[in-house]
PDB file as gemmi writes it, atoms N, CA and C in Angstrom:
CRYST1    1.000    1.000    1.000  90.00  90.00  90.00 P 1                      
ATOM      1  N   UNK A   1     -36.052 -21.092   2.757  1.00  0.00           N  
ATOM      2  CA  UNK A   1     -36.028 -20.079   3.801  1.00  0.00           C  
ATOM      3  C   UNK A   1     -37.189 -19.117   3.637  1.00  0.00           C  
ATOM      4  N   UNK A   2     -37.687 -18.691   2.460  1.00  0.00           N  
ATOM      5  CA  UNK A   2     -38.773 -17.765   2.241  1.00  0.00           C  
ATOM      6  C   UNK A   2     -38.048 -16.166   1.993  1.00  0.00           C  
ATOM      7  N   UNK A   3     -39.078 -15.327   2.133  1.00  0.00           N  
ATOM      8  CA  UNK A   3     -38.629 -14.462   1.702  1.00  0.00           C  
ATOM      9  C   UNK A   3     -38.105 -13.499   2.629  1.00  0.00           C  
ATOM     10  N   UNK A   4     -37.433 -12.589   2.590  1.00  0.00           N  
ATOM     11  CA  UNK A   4     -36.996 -11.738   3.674  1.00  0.00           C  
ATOM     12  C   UNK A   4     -36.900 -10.634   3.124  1.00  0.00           C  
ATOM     13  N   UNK A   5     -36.716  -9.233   4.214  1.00  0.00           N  
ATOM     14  CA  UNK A   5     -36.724  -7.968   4.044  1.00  0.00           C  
ATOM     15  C   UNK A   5     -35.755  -7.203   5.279  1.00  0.00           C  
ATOM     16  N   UNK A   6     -35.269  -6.415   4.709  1.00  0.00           N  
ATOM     17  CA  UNK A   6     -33.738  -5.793   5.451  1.00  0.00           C  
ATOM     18  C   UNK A   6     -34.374  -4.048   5.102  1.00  0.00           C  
ATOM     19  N   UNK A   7     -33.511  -3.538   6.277  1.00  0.00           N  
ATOM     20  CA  UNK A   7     -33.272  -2.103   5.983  1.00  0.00           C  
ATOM     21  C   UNK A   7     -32.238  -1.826   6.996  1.00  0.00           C  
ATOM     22  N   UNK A   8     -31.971  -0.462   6.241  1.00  0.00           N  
ATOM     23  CA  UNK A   8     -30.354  -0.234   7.606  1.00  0.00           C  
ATOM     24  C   UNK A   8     -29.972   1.305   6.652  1.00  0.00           C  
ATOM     25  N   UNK A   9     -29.113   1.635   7.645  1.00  0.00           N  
ATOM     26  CA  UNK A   9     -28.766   3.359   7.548  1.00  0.00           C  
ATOM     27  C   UNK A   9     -27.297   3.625   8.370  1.00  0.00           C  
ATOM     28  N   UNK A  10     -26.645   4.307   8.297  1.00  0.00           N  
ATOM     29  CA  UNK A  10     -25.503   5.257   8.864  1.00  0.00           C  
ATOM     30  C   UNK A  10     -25.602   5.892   9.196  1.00  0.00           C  
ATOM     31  N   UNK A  11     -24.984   6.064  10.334  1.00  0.00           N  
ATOM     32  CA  UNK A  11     -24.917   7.418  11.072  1.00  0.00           C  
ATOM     33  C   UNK A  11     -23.492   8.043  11.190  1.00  0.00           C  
ATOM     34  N   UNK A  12     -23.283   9.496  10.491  1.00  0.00           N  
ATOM     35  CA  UNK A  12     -22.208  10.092  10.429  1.00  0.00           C  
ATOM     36  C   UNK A  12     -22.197  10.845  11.467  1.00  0.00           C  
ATOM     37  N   UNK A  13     -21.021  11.147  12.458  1.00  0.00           N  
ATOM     38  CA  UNK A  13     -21.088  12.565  13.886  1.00  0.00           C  
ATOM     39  C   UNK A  13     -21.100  13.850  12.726  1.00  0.00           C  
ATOM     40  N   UNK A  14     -22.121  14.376  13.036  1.00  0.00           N  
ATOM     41  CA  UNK A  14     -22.206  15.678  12.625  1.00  0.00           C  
ATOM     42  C   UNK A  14     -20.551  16.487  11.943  1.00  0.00           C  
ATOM     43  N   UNK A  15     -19.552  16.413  13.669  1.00  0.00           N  
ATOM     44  CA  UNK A  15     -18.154  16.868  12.972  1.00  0.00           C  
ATOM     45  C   UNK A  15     -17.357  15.786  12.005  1.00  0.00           C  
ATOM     46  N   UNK A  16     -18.101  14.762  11.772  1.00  0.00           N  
ATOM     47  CA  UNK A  16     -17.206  13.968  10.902  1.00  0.00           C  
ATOM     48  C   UNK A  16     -17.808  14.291   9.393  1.00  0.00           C  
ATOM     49  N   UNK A  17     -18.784  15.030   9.128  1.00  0.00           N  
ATOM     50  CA  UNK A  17     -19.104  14.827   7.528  1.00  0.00           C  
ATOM     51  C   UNK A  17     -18.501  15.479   6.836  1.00  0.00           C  
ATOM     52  N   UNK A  18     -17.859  16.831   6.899  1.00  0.00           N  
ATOM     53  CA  UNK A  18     -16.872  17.363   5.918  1.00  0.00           C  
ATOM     54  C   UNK A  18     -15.587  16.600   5.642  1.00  0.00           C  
ATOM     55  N   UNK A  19     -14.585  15.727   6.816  1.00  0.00           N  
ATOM     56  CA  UNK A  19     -13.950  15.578   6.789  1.00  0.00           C  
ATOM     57  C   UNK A  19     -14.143  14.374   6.287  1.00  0.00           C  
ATOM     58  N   UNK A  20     -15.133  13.276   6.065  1.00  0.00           N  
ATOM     59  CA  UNK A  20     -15.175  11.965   5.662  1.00  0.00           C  
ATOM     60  C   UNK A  20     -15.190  12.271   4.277  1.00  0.00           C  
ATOM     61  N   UNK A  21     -15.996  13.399   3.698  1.00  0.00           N  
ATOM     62  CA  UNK A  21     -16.470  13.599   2.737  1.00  0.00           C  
ATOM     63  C   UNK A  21     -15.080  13.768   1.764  1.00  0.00           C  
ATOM     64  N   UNK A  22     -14.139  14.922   2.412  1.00  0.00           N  
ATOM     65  CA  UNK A  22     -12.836  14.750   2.081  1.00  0.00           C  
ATOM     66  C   UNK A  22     -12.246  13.526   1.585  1.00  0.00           C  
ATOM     67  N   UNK A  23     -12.033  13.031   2.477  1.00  0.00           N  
ATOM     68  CA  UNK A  23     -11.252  11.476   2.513  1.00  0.00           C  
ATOM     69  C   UNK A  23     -11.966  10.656   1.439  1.00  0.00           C  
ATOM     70  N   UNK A  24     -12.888  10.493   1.255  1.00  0.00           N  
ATOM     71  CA  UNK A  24     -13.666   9.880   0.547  1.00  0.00           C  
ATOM     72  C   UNK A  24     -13.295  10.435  -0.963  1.00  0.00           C  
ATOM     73  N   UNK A  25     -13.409  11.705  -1.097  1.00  0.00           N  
ATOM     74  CA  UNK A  25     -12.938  12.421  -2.467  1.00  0.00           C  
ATOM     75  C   UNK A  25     -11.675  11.788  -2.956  1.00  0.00           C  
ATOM     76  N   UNK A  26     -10.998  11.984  -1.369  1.00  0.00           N  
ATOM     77  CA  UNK A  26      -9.141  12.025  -2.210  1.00  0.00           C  
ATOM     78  C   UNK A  26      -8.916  10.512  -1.871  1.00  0.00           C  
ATOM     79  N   UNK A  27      -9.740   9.090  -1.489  1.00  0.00           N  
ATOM     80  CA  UNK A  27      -9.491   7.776  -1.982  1.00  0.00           C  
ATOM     81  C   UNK A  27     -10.115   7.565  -3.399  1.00  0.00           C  
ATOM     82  N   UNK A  28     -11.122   8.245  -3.652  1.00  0.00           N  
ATOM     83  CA  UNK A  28     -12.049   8.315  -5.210  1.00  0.00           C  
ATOM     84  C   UNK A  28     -11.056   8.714  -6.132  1.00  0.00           C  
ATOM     85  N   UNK A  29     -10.267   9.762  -5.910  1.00  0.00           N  
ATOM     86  CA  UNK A  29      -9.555   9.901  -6.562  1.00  0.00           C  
ATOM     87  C   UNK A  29      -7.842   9.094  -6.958  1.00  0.00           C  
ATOM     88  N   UNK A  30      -7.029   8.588  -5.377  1.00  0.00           N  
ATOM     89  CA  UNK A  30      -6.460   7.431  -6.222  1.00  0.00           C  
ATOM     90  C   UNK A  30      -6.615   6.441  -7.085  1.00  0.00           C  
ATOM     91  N   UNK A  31      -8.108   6.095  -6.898  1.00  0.00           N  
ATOM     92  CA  UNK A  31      -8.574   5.297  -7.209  1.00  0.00           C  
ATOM     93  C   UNK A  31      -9.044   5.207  -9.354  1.00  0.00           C  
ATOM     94  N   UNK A  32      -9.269   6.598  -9.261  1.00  0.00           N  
ATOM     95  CA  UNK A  32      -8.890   6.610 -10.333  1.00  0.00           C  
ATOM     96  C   UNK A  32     -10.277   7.579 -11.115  1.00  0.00           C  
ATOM     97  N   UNK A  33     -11.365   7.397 -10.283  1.00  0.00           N  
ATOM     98  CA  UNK A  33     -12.569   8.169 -10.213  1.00  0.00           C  
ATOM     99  C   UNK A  33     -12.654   9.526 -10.883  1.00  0.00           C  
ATOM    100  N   UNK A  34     -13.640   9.656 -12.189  1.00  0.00           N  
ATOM    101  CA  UNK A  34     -14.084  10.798 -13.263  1.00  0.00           C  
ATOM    102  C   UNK A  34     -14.363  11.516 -11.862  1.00  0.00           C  
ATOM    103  N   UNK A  35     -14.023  13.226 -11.513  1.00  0.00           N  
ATOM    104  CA  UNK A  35     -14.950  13.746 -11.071  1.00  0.00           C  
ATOM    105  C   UNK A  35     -16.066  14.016 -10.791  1.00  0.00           C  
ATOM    106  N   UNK A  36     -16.419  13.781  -9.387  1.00  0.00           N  
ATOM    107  CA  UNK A  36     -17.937  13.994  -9.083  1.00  0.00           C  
ATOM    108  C   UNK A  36     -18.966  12.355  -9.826  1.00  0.00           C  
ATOM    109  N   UNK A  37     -18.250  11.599 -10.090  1.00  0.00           N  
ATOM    110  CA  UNK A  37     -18.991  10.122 -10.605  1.00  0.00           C  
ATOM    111  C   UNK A  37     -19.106   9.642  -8.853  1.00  0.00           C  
ATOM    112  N   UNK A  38     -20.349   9.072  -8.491  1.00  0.00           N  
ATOM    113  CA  UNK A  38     -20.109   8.479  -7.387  1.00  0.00           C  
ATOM    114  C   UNK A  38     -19.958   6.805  -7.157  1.00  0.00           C  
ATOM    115  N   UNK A  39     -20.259   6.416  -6.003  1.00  0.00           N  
ATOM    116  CA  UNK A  39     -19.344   5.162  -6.089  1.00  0.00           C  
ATOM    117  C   UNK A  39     -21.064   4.379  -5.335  1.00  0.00           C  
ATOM    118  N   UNK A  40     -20.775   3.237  -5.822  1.00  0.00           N  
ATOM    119  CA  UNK A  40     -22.046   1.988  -5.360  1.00  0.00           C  
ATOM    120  C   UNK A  40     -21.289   0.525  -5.045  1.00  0.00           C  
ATOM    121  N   UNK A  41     -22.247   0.028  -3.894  1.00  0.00           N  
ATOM    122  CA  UNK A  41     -21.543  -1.470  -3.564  1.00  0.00           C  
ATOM    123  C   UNK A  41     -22.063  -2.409  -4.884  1.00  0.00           C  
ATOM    124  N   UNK A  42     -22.475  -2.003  -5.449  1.00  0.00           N  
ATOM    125  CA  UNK A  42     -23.368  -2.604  -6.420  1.00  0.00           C  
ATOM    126  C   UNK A  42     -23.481  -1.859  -8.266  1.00  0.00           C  
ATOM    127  N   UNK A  43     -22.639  -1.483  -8.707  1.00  0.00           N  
ATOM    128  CA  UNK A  43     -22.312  -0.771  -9.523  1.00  0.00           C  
ATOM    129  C   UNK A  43     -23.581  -0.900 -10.574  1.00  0.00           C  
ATOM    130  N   UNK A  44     -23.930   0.676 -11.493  1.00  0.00           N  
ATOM    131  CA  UNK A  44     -25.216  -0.211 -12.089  1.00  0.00           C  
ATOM    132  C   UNK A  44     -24.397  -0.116 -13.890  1.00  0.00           C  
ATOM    133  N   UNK A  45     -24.817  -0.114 -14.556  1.00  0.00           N  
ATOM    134  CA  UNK A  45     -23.987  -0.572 -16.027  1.00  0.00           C  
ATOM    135  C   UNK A  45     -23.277   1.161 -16.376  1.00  0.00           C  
ATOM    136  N   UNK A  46     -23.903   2.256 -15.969  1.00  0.00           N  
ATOM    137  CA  UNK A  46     -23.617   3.248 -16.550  1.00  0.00           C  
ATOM    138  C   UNK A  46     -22.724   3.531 -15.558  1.00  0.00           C  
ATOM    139  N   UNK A  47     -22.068   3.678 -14.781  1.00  0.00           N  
ATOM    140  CA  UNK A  47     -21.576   3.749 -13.309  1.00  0.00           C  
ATOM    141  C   UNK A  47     -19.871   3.812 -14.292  1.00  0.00           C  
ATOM    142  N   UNK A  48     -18.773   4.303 -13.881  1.00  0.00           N  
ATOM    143  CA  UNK A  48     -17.370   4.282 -14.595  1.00  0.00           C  
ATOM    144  C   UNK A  48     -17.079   2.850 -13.749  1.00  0.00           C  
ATOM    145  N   UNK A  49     -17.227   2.974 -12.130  1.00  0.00           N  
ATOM    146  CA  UNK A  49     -16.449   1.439 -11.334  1.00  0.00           C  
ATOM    147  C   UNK A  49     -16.984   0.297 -12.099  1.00  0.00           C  
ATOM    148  N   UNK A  50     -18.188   0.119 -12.428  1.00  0.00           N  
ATOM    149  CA  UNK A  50     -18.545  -1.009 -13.004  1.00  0.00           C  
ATOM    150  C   UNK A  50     -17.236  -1.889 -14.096  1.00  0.00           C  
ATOM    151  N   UNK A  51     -16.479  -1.142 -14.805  1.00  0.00           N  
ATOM    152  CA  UNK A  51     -16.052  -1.993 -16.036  1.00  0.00           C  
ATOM    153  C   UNK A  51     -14.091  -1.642 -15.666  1.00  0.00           C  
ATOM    154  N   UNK A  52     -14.406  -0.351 -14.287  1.00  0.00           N  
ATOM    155  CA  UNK A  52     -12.863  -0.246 -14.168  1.00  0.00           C  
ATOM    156  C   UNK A  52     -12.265  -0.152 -13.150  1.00  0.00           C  
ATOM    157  N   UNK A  53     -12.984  -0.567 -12.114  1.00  0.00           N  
ATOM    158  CA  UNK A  53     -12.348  -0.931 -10.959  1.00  0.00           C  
ATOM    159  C   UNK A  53     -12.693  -2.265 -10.216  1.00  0.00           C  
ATOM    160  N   UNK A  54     -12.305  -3.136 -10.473  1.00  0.00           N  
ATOM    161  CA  UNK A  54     -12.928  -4.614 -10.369  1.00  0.00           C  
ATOM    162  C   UNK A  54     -11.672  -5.312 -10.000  1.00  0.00           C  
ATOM    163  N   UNK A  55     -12.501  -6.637  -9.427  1.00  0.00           N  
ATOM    164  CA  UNK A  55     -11.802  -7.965  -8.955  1.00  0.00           C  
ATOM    165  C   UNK A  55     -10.981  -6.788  -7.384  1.00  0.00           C  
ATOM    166  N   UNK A  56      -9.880  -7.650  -7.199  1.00  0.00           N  
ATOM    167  CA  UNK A  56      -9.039  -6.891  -5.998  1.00  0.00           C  
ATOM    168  C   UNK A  56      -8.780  -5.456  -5.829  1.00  0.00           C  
ATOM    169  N   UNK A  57      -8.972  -4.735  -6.895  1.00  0.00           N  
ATOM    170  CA  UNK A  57      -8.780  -3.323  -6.857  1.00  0.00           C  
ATOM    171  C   UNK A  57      -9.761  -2.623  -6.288  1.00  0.00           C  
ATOM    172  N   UNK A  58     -11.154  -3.254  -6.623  1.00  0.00           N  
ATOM    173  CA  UNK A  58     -12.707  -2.822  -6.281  1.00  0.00           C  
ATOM    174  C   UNK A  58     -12.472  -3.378  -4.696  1.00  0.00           C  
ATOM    175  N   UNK A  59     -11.705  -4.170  -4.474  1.00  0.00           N  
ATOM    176  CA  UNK A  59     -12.068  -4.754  -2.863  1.00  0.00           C  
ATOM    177  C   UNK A  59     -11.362  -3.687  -1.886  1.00  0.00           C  
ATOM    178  N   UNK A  60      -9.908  -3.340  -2.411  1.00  0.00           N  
ATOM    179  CA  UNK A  60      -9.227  -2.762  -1.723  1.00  0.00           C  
ATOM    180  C   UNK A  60      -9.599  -1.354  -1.718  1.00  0.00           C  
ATOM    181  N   UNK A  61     -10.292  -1.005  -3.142  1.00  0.00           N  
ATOM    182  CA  UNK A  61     -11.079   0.206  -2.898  1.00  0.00           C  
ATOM    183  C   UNK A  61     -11.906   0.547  -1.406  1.00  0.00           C  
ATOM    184  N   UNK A  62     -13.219  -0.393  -1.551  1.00  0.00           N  
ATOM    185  CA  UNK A  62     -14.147  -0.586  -0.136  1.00  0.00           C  
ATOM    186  C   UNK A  62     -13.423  -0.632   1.152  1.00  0.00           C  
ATOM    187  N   UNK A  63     -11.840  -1.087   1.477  1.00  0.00           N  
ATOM    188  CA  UNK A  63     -11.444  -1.783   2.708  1.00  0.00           C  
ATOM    189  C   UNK A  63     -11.144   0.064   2.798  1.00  0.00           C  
ATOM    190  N   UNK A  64     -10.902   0.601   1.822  1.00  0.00           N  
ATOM    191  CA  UNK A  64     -10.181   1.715   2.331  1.00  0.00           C  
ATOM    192  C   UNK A  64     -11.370   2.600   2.484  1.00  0.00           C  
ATOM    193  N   UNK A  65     -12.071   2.729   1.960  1.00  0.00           N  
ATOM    194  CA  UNK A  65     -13.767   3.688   2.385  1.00  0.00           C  
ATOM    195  C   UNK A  65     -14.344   2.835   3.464  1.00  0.00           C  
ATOM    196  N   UNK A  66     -14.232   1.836   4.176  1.00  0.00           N  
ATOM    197  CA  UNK A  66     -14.813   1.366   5.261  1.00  0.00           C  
ATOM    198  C   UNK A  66     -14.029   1.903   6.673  1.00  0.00           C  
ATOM    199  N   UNK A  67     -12.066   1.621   5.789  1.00  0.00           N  
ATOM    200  CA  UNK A  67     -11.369   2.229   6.882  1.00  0.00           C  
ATOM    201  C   UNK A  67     -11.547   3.817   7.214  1.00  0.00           C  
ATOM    202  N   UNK A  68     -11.841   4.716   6.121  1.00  0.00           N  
ATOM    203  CA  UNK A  68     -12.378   5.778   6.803  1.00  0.00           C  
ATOM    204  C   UNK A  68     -13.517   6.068   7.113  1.00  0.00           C  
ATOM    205  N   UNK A  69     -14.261   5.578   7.053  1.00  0.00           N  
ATOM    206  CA  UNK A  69     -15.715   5.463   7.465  1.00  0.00           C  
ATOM    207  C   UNK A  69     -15.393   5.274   8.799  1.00  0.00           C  
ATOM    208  N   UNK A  70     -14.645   4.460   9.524  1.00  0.00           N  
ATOM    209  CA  UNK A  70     -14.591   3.503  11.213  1.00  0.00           C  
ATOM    210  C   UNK A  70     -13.600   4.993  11.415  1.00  0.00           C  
ATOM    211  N   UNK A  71     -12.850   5.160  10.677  1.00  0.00           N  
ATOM    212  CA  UNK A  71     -11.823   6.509  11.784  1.00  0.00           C  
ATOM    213  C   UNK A  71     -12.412   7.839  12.199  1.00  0.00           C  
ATOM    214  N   UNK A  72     -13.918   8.077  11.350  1.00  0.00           N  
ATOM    215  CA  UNK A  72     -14.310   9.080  11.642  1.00  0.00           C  
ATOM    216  C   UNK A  72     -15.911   8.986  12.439  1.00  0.00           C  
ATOM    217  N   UNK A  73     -15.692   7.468  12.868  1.00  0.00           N  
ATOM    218  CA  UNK A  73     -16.507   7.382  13.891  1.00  0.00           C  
ATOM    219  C   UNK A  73     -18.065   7.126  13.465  1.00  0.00           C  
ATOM    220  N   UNK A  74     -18.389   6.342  12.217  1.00  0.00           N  
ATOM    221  CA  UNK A  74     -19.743   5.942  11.579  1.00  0.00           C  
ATOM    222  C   UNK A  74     -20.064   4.437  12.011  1.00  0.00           C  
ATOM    223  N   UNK A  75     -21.422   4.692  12.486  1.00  0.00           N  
ATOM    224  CA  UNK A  75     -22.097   3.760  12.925  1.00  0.00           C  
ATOM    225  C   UNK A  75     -22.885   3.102  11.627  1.00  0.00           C  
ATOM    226  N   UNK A  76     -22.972   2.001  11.682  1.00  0.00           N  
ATOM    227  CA  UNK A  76     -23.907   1.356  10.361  1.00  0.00           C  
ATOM    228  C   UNK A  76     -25.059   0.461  11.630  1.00  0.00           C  
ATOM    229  N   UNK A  77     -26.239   0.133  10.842  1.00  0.00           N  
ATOM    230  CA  UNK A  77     -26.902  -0.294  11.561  1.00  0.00           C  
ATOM    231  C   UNK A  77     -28.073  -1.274  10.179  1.00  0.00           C  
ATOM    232  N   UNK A  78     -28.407  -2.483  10.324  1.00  0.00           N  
ATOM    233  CA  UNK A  78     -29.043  -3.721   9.354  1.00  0.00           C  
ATOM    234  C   UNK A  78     -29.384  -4.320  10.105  1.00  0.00           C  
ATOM    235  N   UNK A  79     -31.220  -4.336   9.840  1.00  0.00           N  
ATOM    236  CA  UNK A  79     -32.168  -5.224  10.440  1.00  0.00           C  
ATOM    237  C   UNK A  79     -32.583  -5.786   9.559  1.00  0.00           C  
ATOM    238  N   UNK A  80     -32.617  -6.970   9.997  1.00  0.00           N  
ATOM    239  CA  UNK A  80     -33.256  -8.286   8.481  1.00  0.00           C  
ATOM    240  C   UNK A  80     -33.765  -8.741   9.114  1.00  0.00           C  
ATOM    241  N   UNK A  81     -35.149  -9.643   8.468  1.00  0.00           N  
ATOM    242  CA  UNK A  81     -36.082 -11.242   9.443  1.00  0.00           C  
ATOM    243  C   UNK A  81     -37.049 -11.287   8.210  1.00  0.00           C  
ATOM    244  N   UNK A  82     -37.612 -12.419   8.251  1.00  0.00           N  
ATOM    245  CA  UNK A  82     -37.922 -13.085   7.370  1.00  0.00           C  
ATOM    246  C   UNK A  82     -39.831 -12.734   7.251  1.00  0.00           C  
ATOM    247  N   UNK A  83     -40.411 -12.970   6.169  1.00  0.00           N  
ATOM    248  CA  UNK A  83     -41.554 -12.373   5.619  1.00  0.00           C  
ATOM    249  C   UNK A  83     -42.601 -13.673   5.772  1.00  0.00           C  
ATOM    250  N   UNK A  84     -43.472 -13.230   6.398  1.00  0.00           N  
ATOM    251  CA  UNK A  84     -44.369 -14.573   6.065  1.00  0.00           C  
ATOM    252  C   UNK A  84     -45.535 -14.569   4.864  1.00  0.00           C  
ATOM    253  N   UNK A  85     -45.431 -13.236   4.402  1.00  0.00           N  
ATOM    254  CA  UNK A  85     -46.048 -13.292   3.107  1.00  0.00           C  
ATOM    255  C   UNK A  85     -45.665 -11.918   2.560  1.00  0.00           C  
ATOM    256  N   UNK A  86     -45.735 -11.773   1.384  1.00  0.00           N  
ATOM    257  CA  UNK A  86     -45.645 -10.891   0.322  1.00  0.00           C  
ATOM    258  C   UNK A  86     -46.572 -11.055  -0.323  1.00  0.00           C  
ATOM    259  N   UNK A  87     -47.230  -9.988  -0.526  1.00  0.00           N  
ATOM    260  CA  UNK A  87     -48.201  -9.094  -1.825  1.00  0.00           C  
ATOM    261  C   UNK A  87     -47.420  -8.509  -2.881  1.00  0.00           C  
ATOM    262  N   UNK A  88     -47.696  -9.079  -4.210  1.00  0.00           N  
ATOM    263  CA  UNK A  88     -46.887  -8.141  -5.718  1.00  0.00           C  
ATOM    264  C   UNK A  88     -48.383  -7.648  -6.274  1.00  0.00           C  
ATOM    265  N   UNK A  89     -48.278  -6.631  -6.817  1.00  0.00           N  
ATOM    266  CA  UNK A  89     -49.470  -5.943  -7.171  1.00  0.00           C  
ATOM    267  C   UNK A  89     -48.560  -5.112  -8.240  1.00  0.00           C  
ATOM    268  N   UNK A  90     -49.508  -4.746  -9.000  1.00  0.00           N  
ATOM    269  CA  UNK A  90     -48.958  -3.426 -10.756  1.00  0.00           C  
ATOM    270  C   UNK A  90     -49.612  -2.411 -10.173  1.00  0.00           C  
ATOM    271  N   UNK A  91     -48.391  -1.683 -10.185  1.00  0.00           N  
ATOM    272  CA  UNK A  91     -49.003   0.173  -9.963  1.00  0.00           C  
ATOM    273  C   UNK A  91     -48.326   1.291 -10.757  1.00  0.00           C  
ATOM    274  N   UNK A  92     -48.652   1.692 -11.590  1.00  0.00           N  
ATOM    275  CA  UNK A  92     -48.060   3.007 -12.703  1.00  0.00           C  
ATOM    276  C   UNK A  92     -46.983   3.504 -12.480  1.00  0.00           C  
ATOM    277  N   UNK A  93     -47.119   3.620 -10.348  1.00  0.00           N  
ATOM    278  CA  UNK A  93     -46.066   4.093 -10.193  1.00  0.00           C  
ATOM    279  C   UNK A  93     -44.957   4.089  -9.503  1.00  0.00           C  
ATOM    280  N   UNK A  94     -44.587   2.398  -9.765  1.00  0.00           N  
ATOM    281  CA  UNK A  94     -43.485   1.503  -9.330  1.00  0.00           C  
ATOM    282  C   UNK A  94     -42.816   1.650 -10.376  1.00  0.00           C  
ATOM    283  N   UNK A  95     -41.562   2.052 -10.201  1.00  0.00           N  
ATOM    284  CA  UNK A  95     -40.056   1.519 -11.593  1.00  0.00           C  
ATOM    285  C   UNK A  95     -40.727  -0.010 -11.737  1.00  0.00           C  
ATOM    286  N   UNK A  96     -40.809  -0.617 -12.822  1.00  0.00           N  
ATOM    287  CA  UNK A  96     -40.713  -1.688 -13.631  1.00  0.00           C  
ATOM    288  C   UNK A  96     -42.200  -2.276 -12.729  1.00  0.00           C  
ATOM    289  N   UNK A  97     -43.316  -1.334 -12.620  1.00  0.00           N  
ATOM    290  CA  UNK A  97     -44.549  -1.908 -12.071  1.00  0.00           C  
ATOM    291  C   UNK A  97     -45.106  -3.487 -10.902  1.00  0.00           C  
ATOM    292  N   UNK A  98     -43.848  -3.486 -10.000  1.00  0.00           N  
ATOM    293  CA  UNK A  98     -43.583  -4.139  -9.106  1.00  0.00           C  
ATOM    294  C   UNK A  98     -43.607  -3.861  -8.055  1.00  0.00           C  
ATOM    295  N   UNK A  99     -44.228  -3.946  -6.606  1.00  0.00           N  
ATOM    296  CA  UNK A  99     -44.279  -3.314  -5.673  1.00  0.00           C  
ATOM    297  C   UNK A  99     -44.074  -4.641  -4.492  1.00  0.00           C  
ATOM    298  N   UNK A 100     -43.492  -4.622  -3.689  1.00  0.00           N  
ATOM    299  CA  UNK A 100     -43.751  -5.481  -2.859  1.00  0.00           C  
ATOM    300  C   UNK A 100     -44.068  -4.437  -1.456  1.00  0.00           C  
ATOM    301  N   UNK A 101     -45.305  -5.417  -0.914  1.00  0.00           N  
ATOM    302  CA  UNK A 101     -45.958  -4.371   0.363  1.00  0.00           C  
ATOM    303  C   UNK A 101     -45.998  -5.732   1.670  1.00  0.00           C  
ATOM    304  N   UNK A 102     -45.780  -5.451   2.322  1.00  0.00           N  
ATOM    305  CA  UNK A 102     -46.020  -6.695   3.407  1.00  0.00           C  
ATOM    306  C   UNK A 102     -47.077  -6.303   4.721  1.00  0.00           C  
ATOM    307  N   UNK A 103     -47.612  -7.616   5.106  1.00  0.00           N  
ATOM    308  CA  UNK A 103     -48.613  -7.435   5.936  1.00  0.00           C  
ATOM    309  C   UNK A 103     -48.451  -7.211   7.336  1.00  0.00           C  
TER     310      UNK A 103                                                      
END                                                                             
């Protein structure tokens, strides 16, 4: 298939961000969530979800931050298509000196 490149963003209604933000706290918190630790679809090793909220618990976690995400009215939006070339080049000041730039 080659290579491809995506980007995408959310859009919260202005009156929905305190109150998502809420909801979001107090599912973090059934869930079982250190204060103020935040949450990733992609957990990285230092992260608490990484080693303690996994398999079905981690799923049902997301169904329930997606379900309030949709009740308070957030739009998601992902554009992907495919690359017909990539450039890797070393620059000082790339994390791990990797850059991909496309033409």
């Amino acid at each position: 298939m080659g290579p491809l490149v995506a980007i995408g963003g959310v859009h919260v209604p202005e009156e929905s961000v305190k109150p998502l933000e809420d909801a979001l706290e107090a599912i973090c918190g059934e869930f079982g969530f250190p204060q103020g630790q935040e949450f990733k679809w992609s957990p990285g090793r230092r992260l608490w979800m990484r080693r303690n909220l996994v398999d079905a618990r981690r799923e049902e976690f997301f169904r329930r931050v997606l379900q309030a995400a949709q009740g308070y009215g957030v739009q998601a939006v992902v554009v992907g298509g495919r690359c017909r070339a990539i450039t890797r080049y070393r620059s000082a000041h790339a994390r791990g000196g990797r850059v991909a730039t496309l033409p």
